[in-house]
BAVEX-385623 format. One line per 3 residues: for each residue x, y, z of N, C-alpha, C. Coordinates in steps of 0.1 Angstrom, whole numbers, plus 5000, padded with zeros to 4 digits. Each point is the difference from the previous one (the first is absolute). Example, Ala and Ser with C-alpha at 12.3 -4.5 7.8 and 13.67 -1.06 7.14 Angstrom:
residues 2
5132/4943/5078/4991/5012/5000/5009/5012/5000 | 4996/5011/4993/5009/5011/5000/4992/5011/5008 $
This chain:
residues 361
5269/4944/5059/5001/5012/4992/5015/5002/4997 | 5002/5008/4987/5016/4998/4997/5000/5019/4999 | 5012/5003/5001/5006/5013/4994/5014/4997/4991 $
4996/5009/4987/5011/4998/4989/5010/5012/5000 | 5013/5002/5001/5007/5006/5004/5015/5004/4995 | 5006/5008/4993/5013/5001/4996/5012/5001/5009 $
5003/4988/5000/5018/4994/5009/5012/5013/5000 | 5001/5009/5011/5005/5013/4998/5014/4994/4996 | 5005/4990/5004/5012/4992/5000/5002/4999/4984 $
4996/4993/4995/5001/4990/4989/4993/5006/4987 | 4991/5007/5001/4991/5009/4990/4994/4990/4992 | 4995/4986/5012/4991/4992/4990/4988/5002/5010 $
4988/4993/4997/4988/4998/5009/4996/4992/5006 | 4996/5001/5015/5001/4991/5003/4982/4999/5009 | 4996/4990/5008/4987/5001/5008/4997/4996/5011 $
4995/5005/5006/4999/4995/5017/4986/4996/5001 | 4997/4990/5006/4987/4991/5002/5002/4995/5012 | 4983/5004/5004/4996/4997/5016/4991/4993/4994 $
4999/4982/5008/4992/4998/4997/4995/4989/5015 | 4994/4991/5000/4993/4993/5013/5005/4984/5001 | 5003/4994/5006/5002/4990/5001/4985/4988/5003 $
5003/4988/4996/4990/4991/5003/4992/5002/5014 | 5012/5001/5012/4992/5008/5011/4995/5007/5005 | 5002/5011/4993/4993/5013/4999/5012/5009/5003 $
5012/4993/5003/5012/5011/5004/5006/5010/4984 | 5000/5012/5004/5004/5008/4992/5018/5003/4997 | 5001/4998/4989/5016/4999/4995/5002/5006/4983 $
5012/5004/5004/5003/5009/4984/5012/4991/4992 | 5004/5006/4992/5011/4996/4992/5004/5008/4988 | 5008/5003/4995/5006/5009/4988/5007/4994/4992 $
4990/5000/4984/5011/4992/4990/5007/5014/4993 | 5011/4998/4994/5008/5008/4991/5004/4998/4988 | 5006/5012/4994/5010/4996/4985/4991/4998/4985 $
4987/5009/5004/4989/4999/4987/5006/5014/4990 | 4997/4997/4990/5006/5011/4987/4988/5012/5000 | 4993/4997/5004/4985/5007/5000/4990/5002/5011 $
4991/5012/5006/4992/4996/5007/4991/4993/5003 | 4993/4996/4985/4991/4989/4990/5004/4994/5008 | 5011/4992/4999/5007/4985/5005/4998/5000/5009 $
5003/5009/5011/5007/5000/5014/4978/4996/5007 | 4994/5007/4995/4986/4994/5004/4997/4997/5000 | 5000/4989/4981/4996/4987/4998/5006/4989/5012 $
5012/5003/5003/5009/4989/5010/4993/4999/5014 | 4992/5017/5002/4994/4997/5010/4985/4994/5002 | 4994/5002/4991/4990/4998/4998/4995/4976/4999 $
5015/4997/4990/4998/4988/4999/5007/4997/5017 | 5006/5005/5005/5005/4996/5012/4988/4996/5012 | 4992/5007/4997/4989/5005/5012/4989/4989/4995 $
4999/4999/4985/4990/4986/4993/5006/4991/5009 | 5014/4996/4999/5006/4987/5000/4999/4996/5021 | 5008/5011/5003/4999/4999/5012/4985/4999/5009 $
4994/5007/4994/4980/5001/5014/4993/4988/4992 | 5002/4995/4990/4992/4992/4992/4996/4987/5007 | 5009/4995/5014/4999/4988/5006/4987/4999/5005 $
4988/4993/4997/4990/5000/5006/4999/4991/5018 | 5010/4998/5000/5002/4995/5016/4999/5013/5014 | 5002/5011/4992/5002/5009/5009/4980/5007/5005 $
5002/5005/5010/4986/5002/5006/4988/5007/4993 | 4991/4999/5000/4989/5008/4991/5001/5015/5000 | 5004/5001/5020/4999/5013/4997/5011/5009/4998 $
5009/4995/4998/5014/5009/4996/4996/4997/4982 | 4996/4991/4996/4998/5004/4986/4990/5012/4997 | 4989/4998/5011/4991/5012/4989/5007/5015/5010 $
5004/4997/5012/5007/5016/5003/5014/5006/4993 | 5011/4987/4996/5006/5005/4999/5010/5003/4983 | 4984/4989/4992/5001/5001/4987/4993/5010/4993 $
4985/4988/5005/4986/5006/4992/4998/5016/5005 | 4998/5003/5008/5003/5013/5007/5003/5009/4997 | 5015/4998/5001/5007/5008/4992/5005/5007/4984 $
4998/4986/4993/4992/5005/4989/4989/5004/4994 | 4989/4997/5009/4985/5007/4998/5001/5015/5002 | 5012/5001/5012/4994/5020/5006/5007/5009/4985 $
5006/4995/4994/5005/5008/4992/4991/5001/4986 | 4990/4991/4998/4996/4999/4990/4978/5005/5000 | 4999/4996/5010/4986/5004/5002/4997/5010/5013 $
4990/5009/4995/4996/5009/5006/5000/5002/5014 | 5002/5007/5008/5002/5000/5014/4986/4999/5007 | 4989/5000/4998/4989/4997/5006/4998/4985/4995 $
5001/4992/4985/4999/4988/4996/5009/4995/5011 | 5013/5003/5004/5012/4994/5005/4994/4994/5018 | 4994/5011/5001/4991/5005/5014/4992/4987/5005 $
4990/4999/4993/4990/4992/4998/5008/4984/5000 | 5007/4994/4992/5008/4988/4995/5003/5000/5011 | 5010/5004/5010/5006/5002/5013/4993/4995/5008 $
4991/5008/5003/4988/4996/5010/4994/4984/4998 | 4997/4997/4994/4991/4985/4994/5016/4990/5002 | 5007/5002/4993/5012/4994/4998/5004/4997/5019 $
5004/5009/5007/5002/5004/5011/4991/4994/5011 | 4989/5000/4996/4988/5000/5016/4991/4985/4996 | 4998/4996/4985/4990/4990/4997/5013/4985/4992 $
5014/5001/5001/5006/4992/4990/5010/4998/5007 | 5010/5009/5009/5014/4999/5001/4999/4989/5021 | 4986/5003/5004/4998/4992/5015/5000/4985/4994 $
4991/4999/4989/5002/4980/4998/5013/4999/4993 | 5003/5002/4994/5014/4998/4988/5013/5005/5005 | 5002/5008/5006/5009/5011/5000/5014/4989/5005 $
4997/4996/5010/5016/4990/5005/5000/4984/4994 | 4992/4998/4985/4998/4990/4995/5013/5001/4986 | 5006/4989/4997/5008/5001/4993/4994/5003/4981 $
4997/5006/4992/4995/5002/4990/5001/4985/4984 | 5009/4991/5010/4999/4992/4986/4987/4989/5014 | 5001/5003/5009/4990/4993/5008/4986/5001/4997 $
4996/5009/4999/4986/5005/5001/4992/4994/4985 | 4991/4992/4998/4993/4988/4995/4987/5010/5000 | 4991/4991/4989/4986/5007/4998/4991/4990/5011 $
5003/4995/5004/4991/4996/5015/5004/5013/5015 | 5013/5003/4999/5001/5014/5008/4989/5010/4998 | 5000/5004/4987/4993/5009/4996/4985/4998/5003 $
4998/4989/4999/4985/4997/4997/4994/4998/5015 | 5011/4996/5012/4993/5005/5013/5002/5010/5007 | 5009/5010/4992/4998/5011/5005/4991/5008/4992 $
4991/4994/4991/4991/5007/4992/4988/4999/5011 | 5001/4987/5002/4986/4999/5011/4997/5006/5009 | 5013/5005/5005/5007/5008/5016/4991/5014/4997 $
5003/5008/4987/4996/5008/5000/4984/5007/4996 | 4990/4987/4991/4994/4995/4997/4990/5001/5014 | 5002/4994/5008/4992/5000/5012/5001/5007/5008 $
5009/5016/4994/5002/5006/5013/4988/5011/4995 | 4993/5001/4987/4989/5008/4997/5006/5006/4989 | 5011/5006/4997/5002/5010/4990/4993/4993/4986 $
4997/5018/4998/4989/5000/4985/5009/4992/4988 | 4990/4995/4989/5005/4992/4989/5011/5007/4994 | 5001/5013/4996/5006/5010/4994/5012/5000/5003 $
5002/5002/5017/5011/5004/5006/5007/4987/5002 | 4995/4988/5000/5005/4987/5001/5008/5002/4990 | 4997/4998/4989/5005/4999/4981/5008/5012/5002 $
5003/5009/5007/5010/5009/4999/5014/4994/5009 | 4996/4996/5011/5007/4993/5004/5011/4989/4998 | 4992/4990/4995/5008/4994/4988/5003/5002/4989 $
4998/5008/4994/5004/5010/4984/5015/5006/5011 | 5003/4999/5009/5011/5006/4999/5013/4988/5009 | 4994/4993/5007/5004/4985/4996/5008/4997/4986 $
4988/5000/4995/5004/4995/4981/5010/5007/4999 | 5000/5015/5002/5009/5007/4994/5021/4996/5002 | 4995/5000/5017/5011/4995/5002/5012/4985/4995 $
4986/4992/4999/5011/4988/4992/5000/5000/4989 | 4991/5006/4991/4999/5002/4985/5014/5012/4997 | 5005/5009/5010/5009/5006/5001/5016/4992/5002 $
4998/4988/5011/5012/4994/5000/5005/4989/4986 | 4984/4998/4994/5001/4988/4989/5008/5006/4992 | 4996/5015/4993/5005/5008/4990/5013/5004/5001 $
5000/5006/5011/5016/5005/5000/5013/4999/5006 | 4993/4983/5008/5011/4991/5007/5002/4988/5001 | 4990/4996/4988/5001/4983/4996/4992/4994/5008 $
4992/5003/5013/4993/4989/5008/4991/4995/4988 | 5001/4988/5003/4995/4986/4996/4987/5000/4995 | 4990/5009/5010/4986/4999/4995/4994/5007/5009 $
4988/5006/4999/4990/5007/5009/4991/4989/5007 | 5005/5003/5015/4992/4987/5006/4982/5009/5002 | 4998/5010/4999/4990/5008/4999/4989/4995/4983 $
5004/4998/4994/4993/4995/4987/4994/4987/5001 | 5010/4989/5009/4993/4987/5002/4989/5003/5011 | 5002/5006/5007/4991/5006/5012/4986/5003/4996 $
5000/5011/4990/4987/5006/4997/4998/5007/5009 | 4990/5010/4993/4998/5014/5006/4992/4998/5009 | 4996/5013/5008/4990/4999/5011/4995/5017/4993 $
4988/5000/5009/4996/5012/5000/4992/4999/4985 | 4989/5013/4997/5000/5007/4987/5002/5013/4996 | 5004/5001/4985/5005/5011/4996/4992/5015/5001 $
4988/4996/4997/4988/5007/5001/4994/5003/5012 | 4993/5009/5006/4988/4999/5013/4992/4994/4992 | 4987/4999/5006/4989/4999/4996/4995/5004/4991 $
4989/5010/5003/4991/5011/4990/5006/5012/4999 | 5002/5003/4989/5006/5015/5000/4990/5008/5000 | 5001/5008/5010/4992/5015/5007/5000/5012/4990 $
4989/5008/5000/5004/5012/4993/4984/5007/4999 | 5006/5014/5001/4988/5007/4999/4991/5005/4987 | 4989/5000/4995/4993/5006/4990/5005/5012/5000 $
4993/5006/4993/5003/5016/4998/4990/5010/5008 | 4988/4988/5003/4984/5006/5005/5011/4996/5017 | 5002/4994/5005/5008/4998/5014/5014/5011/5004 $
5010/4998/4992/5007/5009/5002/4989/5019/5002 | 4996/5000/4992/4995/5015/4999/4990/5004/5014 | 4995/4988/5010/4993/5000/5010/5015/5007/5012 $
5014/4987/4998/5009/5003/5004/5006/5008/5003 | 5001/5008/4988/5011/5012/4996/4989/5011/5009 | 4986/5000/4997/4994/5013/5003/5002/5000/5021 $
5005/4987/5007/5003/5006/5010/5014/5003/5006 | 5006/5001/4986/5019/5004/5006/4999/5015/4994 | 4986/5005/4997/5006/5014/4996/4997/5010/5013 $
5002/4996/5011/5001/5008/5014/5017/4998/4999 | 5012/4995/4991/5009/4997/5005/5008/5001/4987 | 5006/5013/4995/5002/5001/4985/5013/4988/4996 $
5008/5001/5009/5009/4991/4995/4999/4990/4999 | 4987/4991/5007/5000/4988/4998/4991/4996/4989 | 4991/5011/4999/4986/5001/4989/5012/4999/4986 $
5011/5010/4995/5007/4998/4990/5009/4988/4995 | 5002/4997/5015/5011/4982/4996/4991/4991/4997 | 4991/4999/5006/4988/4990/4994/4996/5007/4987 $
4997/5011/4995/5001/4999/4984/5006/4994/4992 | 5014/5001/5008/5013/5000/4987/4997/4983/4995 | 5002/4997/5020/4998/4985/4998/4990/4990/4993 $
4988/5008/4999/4992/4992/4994/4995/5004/4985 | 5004/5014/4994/5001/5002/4987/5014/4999/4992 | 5007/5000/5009/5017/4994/4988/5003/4986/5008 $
4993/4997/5010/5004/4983/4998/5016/4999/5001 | 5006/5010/5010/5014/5001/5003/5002/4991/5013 | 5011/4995/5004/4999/4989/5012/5003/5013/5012 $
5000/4996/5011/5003/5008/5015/5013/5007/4999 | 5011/4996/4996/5011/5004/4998/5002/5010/4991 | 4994/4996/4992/4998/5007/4986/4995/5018/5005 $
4989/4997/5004/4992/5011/5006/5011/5010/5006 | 5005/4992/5016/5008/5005/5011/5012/5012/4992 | 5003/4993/4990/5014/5007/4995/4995/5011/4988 $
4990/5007/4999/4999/5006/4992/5004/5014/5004 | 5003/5010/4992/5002/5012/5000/4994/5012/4989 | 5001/5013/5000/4991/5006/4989/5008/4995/4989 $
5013/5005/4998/5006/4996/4988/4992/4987/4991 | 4995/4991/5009/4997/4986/4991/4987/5005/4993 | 4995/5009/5003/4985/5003/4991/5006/5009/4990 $
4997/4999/4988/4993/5013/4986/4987/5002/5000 | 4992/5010/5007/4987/5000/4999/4996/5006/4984 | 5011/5005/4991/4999/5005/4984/4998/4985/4998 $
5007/4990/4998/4994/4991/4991/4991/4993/5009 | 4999/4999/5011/4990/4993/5012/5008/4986/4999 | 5013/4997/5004/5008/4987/5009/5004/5001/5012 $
4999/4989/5004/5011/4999/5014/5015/4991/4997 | 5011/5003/4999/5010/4993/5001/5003/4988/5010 | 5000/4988/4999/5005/4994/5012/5014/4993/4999 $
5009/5008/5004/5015/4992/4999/5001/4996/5015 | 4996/5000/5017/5005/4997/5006/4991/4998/5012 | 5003/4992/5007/4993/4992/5009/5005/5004/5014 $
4992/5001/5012/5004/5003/5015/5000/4990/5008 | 5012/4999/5009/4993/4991/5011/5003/5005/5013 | 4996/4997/5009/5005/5002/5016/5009/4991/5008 $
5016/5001/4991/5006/4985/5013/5009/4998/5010 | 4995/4998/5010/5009/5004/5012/5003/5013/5000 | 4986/5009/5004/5000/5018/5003/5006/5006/4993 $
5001/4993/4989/5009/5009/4987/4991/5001/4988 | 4999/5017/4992/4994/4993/4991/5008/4998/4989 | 4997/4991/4987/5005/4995/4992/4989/5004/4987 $
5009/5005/4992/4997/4999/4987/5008/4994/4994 | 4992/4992/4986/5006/4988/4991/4993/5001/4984 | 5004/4995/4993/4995/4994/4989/4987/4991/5000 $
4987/5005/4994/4993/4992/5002/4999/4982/4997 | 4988/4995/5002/5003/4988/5005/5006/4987/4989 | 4995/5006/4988/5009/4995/4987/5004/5008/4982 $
5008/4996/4999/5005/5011/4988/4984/5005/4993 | 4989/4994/4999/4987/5002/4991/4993/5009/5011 | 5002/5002/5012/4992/5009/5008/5006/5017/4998 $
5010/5003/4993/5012/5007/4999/4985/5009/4982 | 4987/5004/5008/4992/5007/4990/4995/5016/4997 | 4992/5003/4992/4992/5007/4999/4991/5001/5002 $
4993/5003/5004/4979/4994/5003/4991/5015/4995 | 4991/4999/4994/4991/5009/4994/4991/5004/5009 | 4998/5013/5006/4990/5001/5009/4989/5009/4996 $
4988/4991/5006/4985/5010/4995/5000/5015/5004 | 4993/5003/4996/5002/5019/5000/4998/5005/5014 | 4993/4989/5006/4989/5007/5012/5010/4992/5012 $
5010/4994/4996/5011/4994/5012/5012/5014/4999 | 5001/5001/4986/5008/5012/4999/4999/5006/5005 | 4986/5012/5003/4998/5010/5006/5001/4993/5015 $
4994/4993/5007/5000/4996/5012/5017/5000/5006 | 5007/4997/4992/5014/4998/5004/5009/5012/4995 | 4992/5009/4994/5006/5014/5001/4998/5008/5011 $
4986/5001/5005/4991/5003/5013/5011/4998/5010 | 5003/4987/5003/5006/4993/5010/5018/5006/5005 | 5005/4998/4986/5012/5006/5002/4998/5010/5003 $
4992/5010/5000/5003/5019/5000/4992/5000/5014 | 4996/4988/5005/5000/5000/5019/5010/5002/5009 | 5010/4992/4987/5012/4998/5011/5015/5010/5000 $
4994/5009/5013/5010/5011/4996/5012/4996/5003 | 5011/5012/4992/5013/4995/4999/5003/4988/4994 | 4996/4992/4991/5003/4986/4992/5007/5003/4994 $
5011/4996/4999/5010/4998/4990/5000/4990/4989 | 5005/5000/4985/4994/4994/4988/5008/4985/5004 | 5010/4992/5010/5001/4992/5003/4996/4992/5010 $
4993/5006/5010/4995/4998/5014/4984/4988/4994 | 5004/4992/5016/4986/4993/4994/4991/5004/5007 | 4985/4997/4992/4989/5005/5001/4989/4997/5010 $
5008/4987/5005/4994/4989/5006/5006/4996/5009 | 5002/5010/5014/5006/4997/5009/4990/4989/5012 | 4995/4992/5000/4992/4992/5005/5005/4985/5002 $
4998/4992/5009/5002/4988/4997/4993/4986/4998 | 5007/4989/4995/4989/4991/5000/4990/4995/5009 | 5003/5001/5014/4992/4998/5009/4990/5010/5002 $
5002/5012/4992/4991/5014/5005/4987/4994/4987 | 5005/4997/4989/4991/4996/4991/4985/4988/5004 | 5011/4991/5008/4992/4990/5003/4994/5001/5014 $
5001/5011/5004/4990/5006/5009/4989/5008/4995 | 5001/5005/4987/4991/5006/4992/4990/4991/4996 | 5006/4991/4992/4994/4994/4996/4990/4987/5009 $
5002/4999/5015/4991/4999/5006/4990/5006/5000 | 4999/5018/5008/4993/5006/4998/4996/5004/4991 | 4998/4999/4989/4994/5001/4988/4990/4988/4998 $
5007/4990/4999/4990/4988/5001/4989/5000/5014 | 5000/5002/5009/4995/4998/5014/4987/5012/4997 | 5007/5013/4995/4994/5010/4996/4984/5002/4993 $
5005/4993/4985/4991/4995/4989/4991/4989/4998 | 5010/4986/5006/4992/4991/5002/5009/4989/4986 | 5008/5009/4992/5009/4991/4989/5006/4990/5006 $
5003/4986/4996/5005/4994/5004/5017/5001/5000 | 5004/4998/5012/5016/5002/5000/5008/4991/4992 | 5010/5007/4992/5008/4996/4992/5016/5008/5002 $
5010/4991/4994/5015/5003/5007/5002/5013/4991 | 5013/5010/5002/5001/5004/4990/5004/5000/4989 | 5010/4983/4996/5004/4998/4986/4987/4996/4995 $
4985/4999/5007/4989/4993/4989/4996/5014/4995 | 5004/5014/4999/4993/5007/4993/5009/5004/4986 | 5010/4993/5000/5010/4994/4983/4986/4990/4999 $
5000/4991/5008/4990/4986/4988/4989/5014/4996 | 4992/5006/5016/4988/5009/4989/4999/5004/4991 | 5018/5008/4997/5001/5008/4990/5001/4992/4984 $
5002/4986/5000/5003/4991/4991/4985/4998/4999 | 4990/4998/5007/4986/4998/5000/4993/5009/4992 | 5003/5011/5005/4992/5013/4992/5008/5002/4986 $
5010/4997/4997/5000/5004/4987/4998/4985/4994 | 4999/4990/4999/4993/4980/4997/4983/5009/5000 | 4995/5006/5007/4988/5004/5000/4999/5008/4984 $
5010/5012/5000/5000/5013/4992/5004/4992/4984 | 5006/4985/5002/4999/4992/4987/5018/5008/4993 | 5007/4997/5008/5012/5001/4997/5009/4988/5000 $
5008/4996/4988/5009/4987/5000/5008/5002/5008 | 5003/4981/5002/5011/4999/5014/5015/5005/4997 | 5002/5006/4985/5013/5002/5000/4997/5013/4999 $
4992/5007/5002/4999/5020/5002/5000/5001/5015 | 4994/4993/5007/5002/4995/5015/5012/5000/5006 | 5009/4987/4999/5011/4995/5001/5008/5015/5000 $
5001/5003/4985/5009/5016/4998/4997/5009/5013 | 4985/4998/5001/4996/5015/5014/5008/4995/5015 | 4996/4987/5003/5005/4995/5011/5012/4996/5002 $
5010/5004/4985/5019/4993/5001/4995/4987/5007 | 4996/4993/4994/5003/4985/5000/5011/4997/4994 | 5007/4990/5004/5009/4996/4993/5002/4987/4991 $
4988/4997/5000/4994/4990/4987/4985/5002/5002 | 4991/4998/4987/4988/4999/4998/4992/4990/5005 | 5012/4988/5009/4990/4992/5007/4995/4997/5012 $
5008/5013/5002/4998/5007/5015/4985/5004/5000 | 4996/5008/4987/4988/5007/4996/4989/4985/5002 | 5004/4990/4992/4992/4993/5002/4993/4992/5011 $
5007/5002/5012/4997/4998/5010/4982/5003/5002 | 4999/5010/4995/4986/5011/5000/4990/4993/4990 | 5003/4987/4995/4994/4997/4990/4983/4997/4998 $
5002/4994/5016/4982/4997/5001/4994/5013/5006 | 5002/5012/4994/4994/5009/5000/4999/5008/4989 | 5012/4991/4992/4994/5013/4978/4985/4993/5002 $
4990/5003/4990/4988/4996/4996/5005/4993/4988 | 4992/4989/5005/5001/4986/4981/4995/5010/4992 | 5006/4997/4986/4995/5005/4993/4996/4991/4985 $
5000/4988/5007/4994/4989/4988/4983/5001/4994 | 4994/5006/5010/4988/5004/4992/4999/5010/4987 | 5009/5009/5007/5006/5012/4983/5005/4991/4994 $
5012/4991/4999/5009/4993/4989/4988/4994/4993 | 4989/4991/5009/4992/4997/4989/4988/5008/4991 | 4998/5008/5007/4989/5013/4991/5006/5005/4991 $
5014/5000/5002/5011/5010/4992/5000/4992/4983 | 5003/4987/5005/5003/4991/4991/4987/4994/4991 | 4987/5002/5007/4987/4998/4994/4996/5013/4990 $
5009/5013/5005/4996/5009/4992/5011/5003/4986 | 5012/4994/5000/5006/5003/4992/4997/4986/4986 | 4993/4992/5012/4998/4985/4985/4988/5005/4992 $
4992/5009/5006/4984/5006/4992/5007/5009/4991 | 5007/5009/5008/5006/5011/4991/5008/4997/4986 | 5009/4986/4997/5005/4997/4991/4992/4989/4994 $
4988/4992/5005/4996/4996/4990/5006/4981/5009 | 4995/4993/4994/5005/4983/5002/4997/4994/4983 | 5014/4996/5004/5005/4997/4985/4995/4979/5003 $
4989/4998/4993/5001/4984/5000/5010/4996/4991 | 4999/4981/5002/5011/4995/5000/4998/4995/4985 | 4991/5002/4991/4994/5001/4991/4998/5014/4989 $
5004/5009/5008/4999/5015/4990/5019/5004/4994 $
């Protein structure tokens, strides 16, 4: 890291940079005599390229004392959270005291197996190494290493689960009728399964985010719980940052609900609950009824179900759910209904209707 600074002496600018040595030993140094601050950072900034860029030095003083450090400043403190942990507990025990121009895609590929046989799900595997990738795809870019020994490797894991889960509308409604002994969890399972908002999304809401005049809910911000703190943030990407249209009869239900909660303030959230309190619900609910159990991000897929049912395009969807590309939406695809039987009835009715011109008339 560098700091840029005006020389009280000399009235030029100058920079102090801490940075790490090959061994992990920590040392500074201060250049001087720049005309500009501009300058005095650029000097630090190519200094810090030129100097950590030696891939001889250990894996894990690169990703703690590079990658790291420039990650916490740029991604979200719960993303940062997460990266940490995987990086930390599943990457840095095989690698960590290994020199980084060492590490070869046969490294990779037996610690793929290592992990591979230890049981973890396809998903979480592929997450695993997606951040693998990240890190050498990170040194390729912005410090010259040679090549991603992770690409000759190949992936492990898949991107996907299996079957995506999700409730009908005839199932949820079995659901919902036994959380209404329990108002606040009977209304977050609305929200969640008629605006198709993610858990976060929910957690952080407040009255201000509703207009029950035009019947929306605003969603600019997302909650989490980290390290007994809570956090609010921006949600999960610039397209989730929406408006959502709500049915009349969610309206009133979520008018009902707030004027339960005395003393509410127009900032306070509504949804003081946590994720594990949900997913204790959503046991008994299921256990209850006889529905089969589902997580609680599969009641977004339900909510993507029931309107694929209601005959809505994937890019009116996409908008409801802040996707952040439409081929997110497609994911849902083997659930639109073909509709090649209409293209051809459509097209048999419009050749009668104009007539067939032979090749002769």
């Amino acid at each position: 890291m560098f700091n840029a600074k005006r020389d009280a002496k000399t009235g030029t600018w100058k920079v102090d940079i801490q940075y790490y040595k090959h061994n992990g030993e920590r040392s500074r140094t201060t250049r001087r005599g720049f005309k500009t601050k501009r300058e005095a950072e650029a000097a630090g900034r190519d200094f810090l390229l030129t100097k950590q860029a030696d891939f001889d030095m250990r894996f894990k003083d690169f990703v703690e004392h590079i990658y790291f450090e420039d990650m916490t400043k740029r991604l979200k403190q719960s993303t940062m959270r997460t990266k940490k942990y995987i990086i930390n507990d599943k990457i840095l025990p095989t690698f960590g005291d290994m020199r980084v121009n060492d590490i070869t895609a046969a490294n990779i590929r037996k610690w793929q197996a290592t992990l591979i046989e230890q049981g973890f799900s396809e998903t979480y595997l592929r997450t695993i190494h997606n951040q693998m990738t990240c890190l050498f795809n990170y040194a390729v870019k912005y410090y010259d290493l040679k090549s991603n020994p992770c690409k000759k490797a190949g992936t492990m894991g898949k991107k996907e689960s299996g079957e995506m889960l999700f409730w009908t509308q005839d199932e949820y409604m079995k659901f919902a009728d036994a959380m209404m002994d329990k108002p606040q969890s009977f209304y977050a399972f609305e929200m969640l399964y008629y605006c198709g908002i993610r858990l976060g999304e929910l957690l952080a809401l407040t009255p201000s985010a509703f207009n029950f005049v035009k019947k929306t809910v605003s969603i600019t911000q997302s909650y989490q719980r980290l390290e007994r703190e809570d956090i609010i943030t921006d949600p999960k990407t610039p397209k989730s940052n929406r408006v959502i249209a709500m049915p009349k009869f969610l309206c009133e239900e979520m008018q009902e609900y707030i004027n339960m909660l005395y003393g509410i303030q127009s900032e306070d959230r509504i949804f003081t609950i946590t994720k594990s309190y949900l997913h204790h619900e959503m046991d008994r609910g299921s256990q209850e009824t006889g529905v089969k159990r589902i997580r609680i991000h599969d009641l977004r897929h339900s909510h993507v179900s029931l309107l694929i049912e209601m005959g809505f395009s994937a890019l009116a969807i996409a908008e409801r759910l802040g996707h952040e590309s439409i081929d997110i939406t497609y994911r849902y695809a083997h659930l639109f209904p073909t509709r090649q039987t209409e293209i051809a009835d459509k097209l048999d009715m419009e050749r009668g209707e104009n007539g067939f011109v032979g090749k002769n008339d």
